[in-house]
C-alpha positions in Angstrom: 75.5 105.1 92.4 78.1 105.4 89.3 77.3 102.0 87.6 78.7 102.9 84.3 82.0 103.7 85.9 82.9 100.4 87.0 84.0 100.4 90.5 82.8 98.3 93.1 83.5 96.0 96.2 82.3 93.1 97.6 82.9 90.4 100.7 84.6 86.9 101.2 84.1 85.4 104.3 86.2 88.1 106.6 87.8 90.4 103.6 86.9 93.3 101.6 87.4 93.4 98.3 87.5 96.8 96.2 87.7 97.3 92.5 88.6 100.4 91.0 88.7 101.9 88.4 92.5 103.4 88.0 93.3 102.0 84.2 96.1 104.2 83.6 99.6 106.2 84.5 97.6 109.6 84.2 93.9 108.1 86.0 93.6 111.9 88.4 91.4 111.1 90.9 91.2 114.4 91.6 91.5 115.9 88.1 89.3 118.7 87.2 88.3 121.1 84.1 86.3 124.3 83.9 85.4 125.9 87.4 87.6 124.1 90.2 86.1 125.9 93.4 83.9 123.3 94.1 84.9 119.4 94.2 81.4 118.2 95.4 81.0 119.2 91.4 81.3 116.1 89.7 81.1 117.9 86.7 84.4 119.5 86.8 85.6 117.0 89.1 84.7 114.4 86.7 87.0 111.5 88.7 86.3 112.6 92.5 82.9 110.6 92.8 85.2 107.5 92.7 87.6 108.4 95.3 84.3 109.6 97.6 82.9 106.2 97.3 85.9 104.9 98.0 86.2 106.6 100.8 82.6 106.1 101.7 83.2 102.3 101.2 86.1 101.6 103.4 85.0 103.6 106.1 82.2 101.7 106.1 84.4 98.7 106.2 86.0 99.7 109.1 82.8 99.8 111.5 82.3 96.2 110.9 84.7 94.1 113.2 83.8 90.8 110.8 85.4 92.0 108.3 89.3 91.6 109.4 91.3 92.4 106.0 90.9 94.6 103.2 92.4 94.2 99.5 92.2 96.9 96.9 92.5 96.2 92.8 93.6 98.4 90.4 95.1 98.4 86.9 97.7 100.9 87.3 100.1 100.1 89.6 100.5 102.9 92.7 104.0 101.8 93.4 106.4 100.4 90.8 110.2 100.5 89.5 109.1 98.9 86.3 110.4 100.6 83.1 106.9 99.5 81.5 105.1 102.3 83.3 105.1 105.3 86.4 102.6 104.9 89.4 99.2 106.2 88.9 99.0 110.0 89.3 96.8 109.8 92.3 98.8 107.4 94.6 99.7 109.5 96.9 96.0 110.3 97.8 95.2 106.8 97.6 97.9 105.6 99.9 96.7 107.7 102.7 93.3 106.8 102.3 94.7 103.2 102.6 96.7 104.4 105.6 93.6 105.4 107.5 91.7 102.8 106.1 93.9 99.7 106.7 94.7 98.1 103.7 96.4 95.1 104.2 97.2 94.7 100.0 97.1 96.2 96.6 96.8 94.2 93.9 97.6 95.6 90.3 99.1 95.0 86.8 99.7 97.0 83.8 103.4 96.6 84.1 104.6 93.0 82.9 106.7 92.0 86.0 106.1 90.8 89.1 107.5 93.3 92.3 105.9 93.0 95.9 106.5 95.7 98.7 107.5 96.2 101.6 104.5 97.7 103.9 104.8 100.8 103.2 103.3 103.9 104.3 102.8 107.6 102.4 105.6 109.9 103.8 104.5 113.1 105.3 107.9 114.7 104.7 108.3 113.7 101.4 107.3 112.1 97.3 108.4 108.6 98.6 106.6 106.5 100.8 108.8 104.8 103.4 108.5 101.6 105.0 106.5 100.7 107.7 106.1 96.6 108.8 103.7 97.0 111.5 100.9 100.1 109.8 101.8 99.7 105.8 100.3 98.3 103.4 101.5 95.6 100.5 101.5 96.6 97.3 101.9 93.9 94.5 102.2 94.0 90.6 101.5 91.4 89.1 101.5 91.6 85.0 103.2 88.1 84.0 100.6 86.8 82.6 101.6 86.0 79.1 102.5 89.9 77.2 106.1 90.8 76.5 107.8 91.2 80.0 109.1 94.7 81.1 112.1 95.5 82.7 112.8 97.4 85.8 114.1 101.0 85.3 115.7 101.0 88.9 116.7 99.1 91.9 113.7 100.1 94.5 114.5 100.5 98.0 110.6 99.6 98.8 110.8 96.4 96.5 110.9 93.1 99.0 110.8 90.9 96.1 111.0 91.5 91.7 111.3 90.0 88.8 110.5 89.9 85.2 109.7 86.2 84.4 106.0 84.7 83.6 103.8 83.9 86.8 100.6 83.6 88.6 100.2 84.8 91.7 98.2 82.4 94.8 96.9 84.0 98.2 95.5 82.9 100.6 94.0 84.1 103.7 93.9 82.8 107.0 91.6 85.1 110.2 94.0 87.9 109.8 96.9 86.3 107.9 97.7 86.2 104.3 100.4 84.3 102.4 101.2 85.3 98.9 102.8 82.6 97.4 104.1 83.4 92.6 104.7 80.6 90.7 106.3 80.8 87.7 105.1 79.0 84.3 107.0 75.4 85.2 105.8 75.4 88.8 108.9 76.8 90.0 107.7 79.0 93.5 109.6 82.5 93.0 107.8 84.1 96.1 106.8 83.3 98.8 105.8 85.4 101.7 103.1 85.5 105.0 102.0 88.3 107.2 
């Protein structure tokens, strides 16, 4: 519907693949200017017609039993302890809908380090999300891929793995099993993880 806005998703065998568009720290999904009674007004709420397809799209998703994994892309990260920059704005909104939804993994970048979650889950009691290894959902940055590395600001308590060296990250997929395996430039394999 939204061409120009450059979201989308597509299929691969038995996972669903969505791009969206979340290219910055301050991306509000739910953002709005001049009269804000109304959010089927995509006019004031000039970002919301990407978080309804969105939601349109994955449940969707979820009526088809073929389809056994779901992976969401994003440039901003959602999660992060990087000193390069915050999580997007709107994560808690998007982590719920990933909640309901599913998500097995998050892909993102925009900070130049590598960190991989926990699953994790949004917190109904609080900012943080908390972990969760059987309902969360993986949440991955991967930005080593050839800028000037960032460091972390913190030790994060969701971080299973981080680090700030160059990298690629591998995954594969097997039925409803994926193992993320980052290599660093000389081959070295700095992570490694299945679930």
């Amino acid at each position: 519907v939204y061409p120009d806005y450059m979201y989308y998703s597509f299929d691969y065998k038995n996972t669903h693949f969505v791009v969206m568009r979340v290219n910055s720290d301050y991306y509000n999904l739910l953002e709005c200017s001049g009269s804000c009674t109304d959010q089927a007004n995509y006019d004031a709420y000039y970002y919301k017609h990407q978080l309804d397809w969105l939601r349109y799209d994955l449940a969707q998703v979820a009526t088809r039993p073929a389809i056994q994994n779901t992976v969401v892309l994003t440039h901003a990260p959602l999660l992060s302890y990087s000193d390069g920059h915050s999580a997007n704005v709107s994560w808690q909104t998007l982590m719920q809908e990933f909640k309901k939804y599913k998500v097995k993994l998050v892909l993102s970048g925009h900070n130049h380090v590598y960190e991989r979650s926990y699953p994790v889950v949004p917190s109904g009691t609080s900012s943080a999300p908390v972990r969760d290894d059987v309902n969360g959902t993986v949440y991955v940055v991967t930005g080593g891929g050839g800028s000037a590395l960032h460091g972390f600001r913190t030790v994060g308590s969701l971080n299973a793995k981080r680090f700030s060296n160059y990298h690629y990250v591998k995954i594969d997929v097997s039925g409803a099993s994926f193992t993320i395996t980052t290599v660093g430039v000389d081959g070295t394999v700095l992570d490694s993880v299945t679930w």
